[in-house]
C-alpha positions as CSV (number, residue, x, y, z in Angstrom):
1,X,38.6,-97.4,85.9
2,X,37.8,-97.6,82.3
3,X,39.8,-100.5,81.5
4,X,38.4,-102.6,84.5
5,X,34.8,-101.5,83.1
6,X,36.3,-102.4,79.6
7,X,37.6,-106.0,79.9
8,X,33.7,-107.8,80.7
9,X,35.3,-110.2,83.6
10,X,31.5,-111.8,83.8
11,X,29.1,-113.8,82.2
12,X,25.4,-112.5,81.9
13,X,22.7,-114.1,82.9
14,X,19.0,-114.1,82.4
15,X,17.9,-114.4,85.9
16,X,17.3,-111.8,88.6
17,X,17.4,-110.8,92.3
18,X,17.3,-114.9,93.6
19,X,20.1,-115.5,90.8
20,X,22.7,-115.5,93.7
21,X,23.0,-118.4,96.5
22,X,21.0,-118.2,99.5
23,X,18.4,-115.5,98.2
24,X,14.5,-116.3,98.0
25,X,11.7,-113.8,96.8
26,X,8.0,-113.7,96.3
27,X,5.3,-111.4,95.0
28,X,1.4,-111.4,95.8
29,X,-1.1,-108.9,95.2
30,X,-2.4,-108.1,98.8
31,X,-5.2,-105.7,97.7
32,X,-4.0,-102.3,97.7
33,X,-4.0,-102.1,93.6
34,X,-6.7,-104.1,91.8
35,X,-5.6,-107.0,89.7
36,X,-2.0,-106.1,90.3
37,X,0.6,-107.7,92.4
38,X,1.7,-105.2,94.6
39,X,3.7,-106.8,97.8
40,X,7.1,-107.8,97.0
41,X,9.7,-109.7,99.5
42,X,13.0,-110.4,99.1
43,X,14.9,-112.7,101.7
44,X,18.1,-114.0,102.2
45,X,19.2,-117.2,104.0
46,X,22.3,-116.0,105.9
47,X,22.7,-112.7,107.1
48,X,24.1,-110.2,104.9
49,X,26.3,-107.2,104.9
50,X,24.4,-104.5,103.1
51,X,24.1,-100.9,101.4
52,X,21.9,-98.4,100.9
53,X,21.8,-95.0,99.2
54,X,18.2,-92.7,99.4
55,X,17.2,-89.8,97.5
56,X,18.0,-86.2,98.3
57,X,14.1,-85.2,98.2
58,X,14.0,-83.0,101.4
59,X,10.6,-84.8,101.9
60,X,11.9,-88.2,102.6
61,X,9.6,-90.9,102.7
62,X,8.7,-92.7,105.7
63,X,10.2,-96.2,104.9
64,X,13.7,-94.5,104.2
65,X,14.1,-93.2,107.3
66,X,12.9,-96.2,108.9
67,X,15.6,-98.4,106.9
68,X,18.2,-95.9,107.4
69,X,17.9,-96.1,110.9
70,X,17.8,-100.0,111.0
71,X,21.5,-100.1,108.7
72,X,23.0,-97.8,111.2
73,X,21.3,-100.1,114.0
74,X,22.3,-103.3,112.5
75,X,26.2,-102.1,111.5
76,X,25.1,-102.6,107.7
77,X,23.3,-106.1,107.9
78,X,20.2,-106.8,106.3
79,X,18.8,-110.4,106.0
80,X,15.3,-109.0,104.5
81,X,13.2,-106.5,102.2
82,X,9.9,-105.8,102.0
83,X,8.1,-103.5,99.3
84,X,4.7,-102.5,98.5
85,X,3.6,-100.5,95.4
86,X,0.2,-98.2,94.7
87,X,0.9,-96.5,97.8
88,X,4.3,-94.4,98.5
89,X,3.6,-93.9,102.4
90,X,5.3,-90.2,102.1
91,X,4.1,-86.9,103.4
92,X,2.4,-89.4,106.1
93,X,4.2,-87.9,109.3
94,X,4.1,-89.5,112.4
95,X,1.4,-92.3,111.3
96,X,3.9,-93.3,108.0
97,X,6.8,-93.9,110.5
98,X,4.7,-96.4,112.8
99,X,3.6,-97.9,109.8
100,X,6.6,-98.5,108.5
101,X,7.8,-99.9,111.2
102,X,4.6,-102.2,111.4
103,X,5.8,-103.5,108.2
104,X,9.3,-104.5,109.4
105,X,7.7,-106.1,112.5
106,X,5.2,-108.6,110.3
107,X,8.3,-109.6,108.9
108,X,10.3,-110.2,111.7
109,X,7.5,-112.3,113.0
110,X,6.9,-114.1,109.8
111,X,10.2,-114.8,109.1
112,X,11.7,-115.1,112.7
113,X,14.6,-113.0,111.9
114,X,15.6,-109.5,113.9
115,X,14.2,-106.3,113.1
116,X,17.0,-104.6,112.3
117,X,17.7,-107.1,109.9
118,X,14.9,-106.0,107.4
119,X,14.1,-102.9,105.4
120,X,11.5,-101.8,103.6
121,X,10.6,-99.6,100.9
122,X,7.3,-97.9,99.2
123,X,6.3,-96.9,96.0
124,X,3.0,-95.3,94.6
125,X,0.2,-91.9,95.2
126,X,1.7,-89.7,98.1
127,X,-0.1,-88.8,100.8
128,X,-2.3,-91.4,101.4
129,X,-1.9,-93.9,104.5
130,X,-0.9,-97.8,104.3
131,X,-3.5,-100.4,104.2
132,X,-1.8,-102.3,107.1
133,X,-4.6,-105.0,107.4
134,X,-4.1,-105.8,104.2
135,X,-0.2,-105.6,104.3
136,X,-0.4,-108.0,107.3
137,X,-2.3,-110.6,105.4
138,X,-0.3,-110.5,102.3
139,X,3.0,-111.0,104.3
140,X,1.7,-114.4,106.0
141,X,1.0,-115.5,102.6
142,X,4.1,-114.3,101.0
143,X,6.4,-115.8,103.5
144,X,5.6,-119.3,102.4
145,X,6.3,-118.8,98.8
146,X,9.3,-117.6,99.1
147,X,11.3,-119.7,96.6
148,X,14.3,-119.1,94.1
149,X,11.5,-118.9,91.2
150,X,9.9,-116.0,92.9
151,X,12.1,-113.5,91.6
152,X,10.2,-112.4,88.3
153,X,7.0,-112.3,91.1
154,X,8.8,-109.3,93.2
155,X,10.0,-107.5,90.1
156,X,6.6,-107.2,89.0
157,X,5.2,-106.2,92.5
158,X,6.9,-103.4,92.6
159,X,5.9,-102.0,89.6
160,X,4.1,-98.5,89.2
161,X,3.6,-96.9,85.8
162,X,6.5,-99.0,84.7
163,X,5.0,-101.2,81.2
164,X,7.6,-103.9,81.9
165,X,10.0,-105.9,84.5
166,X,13.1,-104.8,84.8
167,X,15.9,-107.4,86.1
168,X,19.2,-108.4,85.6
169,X,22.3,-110.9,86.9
170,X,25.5,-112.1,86.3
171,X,28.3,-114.0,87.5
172,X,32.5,-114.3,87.4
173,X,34.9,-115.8,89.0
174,X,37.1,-115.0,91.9
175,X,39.7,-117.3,91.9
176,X,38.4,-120.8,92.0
177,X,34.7,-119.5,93.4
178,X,31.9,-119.2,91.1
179,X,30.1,-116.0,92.2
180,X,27.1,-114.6,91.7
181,X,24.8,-110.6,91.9
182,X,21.1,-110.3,90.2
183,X,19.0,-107.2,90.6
184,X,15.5,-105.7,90.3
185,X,14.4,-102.1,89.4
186,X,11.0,-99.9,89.2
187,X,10.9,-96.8,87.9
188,X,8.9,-95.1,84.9
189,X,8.4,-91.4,85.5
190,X,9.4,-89.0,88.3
191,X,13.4,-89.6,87.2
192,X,15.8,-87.1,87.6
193,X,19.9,-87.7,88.3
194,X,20.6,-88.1,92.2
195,X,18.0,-91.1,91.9
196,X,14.4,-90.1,91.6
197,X,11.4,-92.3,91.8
198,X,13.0,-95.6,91.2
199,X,13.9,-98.5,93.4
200,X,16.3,-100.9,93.1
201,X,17.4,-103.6,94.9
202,X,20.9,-105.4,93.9
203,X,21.8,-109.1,96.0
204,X,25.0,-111.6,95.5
205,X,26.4,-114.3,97.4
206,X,29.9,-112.3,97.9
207,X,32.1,-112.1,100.6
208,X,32.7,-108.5,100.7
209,X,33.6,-106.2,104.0
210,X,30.8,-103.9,104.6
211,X,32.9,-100.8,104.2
212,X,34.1,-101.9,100.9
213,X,30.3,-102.7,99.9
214,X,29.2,-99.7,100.8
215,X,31.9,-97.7,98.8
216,X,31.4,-99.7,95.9
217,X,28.2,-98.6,96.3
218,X,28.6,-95.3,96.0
219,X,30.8,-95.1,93.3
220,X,28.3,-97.0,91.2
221,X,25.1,-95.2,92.0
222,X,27.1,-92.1,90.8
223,X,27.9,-93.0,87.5
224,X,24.6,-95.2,86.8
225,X,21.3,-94.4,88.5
226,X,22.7,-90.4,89.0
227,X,22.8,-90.2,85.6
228,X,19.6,-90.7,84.4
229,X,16.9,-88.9,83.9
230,X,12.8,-89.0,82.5
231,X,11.2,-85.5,83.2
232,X,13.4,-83.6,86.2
233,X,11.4,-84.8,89.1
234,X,13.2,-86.1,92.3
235,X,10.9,-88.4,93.9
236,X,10.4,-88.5,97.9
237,X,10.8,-92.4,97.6
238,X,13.9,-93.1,95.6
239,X,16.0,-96.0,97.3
240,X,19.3,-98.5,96.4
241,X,20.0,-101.4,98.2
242,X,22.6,-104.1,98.3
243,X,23.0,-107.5,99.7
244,X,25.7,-109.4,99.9
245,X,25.5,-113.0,101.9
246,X,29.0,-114.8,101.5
247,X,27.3,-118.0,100.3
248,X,29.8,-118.1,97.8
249,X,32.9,-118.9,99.6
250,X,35.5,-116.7,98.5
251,X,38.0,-115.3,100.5
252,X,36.8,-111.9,102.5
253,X,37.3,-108.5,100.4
254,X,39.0,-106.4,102.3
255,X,41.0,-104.1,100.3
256,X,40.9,-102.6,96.6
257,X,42.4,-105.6,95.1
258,X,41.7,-107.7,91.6
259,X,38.7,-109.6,93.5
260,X,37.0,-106.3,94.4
261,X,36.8,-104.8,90.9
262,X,36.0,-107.6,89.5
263,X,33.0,-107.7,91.8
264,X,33.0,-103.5,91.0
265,X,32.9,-104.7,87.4
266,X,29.6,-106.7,88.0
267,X,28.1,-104.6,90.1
268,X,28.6,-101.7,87.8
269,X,27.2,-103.1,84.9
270,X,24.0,-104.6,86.6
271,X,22.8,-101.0,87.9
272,X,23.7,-99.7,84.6
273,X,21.7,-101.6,82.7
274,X,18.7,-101.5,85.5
275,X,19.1,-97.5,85.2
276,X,19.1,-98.2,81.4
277,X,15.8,-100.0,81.5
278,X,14.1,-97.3,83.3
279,X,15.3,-94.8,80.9
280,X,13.6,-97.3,78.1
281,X,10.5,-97.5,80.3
282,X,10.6,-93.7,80.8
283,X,6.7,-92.6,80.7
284,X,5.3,-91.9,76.6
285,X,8.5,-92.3,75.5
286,X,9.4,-93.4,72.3
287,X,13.3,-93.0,72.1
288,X,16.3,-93.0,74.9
289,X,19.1,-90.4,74.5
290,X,22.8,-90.9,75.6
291,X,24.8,-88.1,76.1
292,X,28.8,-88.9,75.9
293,X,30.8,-85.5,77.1
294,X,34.4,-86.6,76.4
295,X,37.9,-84.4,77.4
296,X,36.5,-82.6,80.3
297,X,38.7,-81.5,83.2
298,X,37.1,-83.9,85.9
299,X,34.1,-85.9,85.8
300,X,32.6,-83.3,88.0
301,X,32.2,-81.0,85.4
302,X,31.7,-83.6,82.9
303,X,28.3,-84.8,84.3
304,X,27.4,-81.1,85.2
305,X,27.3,-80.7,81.0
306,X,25.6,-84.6,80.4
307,X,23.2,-84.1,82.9
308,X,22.1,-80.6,81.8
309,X,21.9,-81.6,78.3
310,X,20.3,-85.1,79.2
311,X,17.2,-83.0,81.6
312,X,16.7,-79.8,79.1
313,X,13.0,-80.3,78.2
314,X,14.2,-78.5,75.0
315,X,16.0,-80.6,73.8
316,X,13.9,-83.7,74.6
317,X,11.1,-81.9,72.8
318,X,13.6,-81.6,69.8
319,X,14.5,-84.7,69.9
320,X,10.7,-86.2,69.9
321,X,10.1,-84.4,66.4
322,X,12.9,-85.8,65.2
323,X,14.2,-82.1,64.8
324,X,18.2,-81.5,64.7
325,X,18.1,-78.5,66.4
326,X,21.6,-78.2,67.8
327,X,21.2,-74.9,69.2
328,X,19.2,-76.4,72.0
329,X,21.8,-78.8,73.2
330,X,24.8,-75.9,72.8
331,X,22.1,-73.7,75.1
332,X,22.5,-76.5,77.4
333,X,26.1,-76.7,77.5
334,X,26.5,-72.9,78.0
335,X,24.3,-73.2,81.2
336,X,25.2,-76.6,83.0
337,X,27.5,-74.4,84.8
338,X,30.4,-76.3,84.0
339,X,34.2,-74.9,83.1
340,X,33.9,-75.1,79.7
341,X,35.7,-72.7,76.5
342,X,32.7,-72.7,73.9
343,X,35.3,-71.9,71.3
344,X,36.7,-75.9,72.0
345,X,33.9,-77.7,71.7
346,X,32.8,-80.3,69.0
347,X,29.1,-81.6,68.7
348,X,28.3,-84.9,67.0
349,X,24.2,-85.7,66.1
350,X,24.9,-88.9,63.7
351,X,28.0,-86.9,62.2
352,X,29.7,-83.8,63.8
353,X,27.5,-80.5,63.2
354,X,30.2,-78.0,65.4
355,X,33.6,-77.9,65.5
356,X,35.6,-75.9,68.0
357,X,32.0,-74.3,68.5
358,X,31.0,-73.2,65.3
359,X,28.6,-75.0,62.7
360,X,29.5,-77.1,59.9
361,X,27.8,-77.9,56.7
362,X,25.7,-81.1,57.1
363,X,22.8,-82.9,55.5
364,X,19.9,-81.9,57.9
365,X,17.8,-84.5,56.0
366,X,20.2,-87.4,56.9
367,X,20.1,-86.1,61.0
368,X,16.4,-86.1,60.5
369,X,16.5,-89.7,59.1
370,X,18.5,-90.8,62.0
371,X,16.3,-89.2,64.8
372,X,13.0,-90.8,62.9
373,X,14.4,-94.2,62.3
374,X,16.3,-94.8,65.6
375,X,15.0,-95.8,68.7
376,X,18.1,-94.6,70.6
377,X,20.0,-90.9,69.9
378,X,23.7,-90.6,70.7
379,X,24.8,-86.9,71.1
380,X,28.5,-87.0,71.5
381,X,30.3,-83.4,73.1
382,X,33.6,-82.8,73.0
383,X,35.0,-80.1,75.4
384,X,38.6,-80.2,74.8
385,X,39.3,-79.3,77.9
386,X,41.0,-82.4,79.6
387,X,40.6,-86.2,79.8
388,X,37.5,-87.3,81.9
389,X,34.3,-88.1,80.2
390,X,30.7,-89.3,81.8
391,X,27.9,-90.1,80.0
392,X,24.0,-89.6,81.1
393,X,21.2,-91.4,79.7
394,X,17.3,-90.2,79.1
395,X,14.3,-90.1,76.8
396,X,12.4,-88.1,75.1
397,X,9.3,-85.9,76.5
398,X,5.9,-86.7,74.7
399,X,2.3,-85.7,74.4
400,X,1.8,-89.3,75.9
401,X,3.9,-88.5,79.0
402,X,1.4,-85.7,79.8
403,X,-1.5,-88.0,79.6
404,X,0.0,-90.3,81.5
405,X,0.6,-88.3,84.5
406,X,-3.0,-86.3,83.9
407,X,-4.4,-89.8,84.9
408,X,-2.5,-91.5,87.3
409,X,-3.6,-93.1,90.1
């Protein structure tokens, strides 16, 4: 897998989620946040075999459950999406479900398409009940400005506490068809790995079976969006979704051949760098942090170490005072839970600081110059222990982050 992700069989783009054929978006402010669009739509031509993966938040938003039930309704086909932000419509009960579905239905209506062809998705304060007057108005205006140039609209509709857009696309080549996936992401704060408050929505114009989709799916979210991580919060909203239309023309995937991991390839690198951009956006922060465990025994235990090292508030803290304080990320390591022999591993801030678990001379000036001049921190662990790797990506934890989230609203 790492040579596929190595050989860059694509061409980036700067477009988004209407890069692909076929696929139309548009985002209004309907009047739930002031001065802010906050109504995004996203619609696609043909009907398209789809994907979606959810958080693991035990209190599952209402508009989750609402578009789970349409995939398994539909087979996996989508045609539609709609999302509002300022309000997340969770902890909502009975009321959140109808409303949920009241949303699906103004789309169906607007855009004369099936019910179960269109899911939905929320993003904001918890607890609090949809403006569906409001909703209903907005979608009647969105419908007709649904255009190719509406992408950049929707990303910025679905925004939160996020400073900045977040989108992405590319294309490559599958055989003589040119073929083409874009994307569109929220998330600021409230990030934890196994996806935590963060949409993201991922279309191309692919011929892919829905089975193979869906796996590709799930491969990708693991090692991307499950891998990143702002303060340890799993949200009750978090959502993945992914369209694929056929508008292309390319010959059906159907099995694990060249033409689907080149479209792996692609898809792979747009939710990395979505999941990447949230990290960036990541609430007060001022730097991201990638942590690299290399030689572990499976990638299981792998990501057990990254992600404990990439979530210790300890060593974001550390990292925010630009303080080399290895024995934080080494207290991480010894508790992720993972089959590690502390006697093995190697620890690299800037230059390597352990070797086979014990410290080595180094310039603690020069470390400190690196953390204060650099906007992004590479901590590199060696485990010696066998040949899989995964790496986990985050920020560091500021006095701004708790202001932030003293005042939201």
């Amino acid at each position: 897998m790492a040579d596929i992700l190595g050989k860059k069989d694509f061409q980036v783009i700067k477009e988004g989620i209407t890069y692909p054929q076929g696929i139309k978006a548009a985002g209004i402010n309907c009047g739930i946040r002031l001065n802010k669009k906050d109504l995004a739509l996203i619609y696609s031509e043909k009907v398209a075999e789809a994907a979606a993966m959810y958080t693991t938040n035990k209190f599952k938003a209402a508009p989750l459950i609402v578009t789970e039930n349409n995939l398994v309704k539909s087979q996996g086909k989508l045609q539609a999406v709609v999302i509002n932000s300022g309000i997340a419509n969770a902890c909502t009960g009975e009321k959140g479900l109808k409303d949920a579905w009241e949303m699906i239905n103004y789309v169906s209506k607007g855009l004369k398409i099936k019910e179960e062809y269109v899911a939905v998705a929320s993003t904001g304060k918890i607890g609090e009940f949809l403006p569906l007057k409001k909703i209903e108005a907005g979608l009647k205006e969105a419908v007709p400005m649904l255009s190719i140039s509406g992408g950049t609209e929707a990303a910025e509709a679905i925004l939160t506490t996020d400073t900045k857009k977040k989108e992405v696309a590319a294309s490559f080549k599958l055989g003589e068809q040119q073929v083409k996936i874009g994307g569109m992401a929220k998330g600021s704060g409230m990030i934890h790995p196994n996806m935590a408050t963060m949409l993201a929505f991922i279309t191309s114009d692919v011929s892919i079976s829905q089975g193979l989709l869906k796996y590709a799916l799930q491969q990708v979210v693991e090692k991307t969006f499950n891998m990143i991580s702002v303060d340890g919060d799993t949200s009750t909203n978090d959502m993945v979704i992914v369209m694929a239309n056929g508008l292309a023309g390319n010959p059906t995937i159907e099995e694990k051949d060249e033409n689907y991991y080149k479209f792996y390839q692609a898809l792979y690198y747009v939710a990395e760098y979505l999941a990447k951009c949230i990290v960036k956006d990541g609430e007060g922060a001022t730097k991201v942090i990638e942590v690299e465990v290399q030689n572990a025994v499976s990638f299981k235990e792998a990501k057990k170490v990254a992600k404990a090292v990439i979530n210790s508030p300890l060593v974001k803290t550390a990292i925010f005072g630009k303080d080399p304080n290895w024995g934080r990320i080494l207290a991480a390591v010894g508790y992720s839970g993972a089959d590690i022999e502390p006697d093995k591993v190697d620890l690299y801030l800037k230059e390597k600081i352990i070797e086979n678990g014990q410290p080595l001379e180094f310039s603690r000036q020069e470390v400190h110059k690196y953390l204060e001049s650099s906007d992004e921190i590479k901590i590199i662990i060696d485990l010696k222990m066998g040949k899989d790797s995964a790496t986990a990506w985050g920020c560091d934890l500021t006095y701004d982050y708790v202001k932030i989230n003293t005042k939201y609203n």
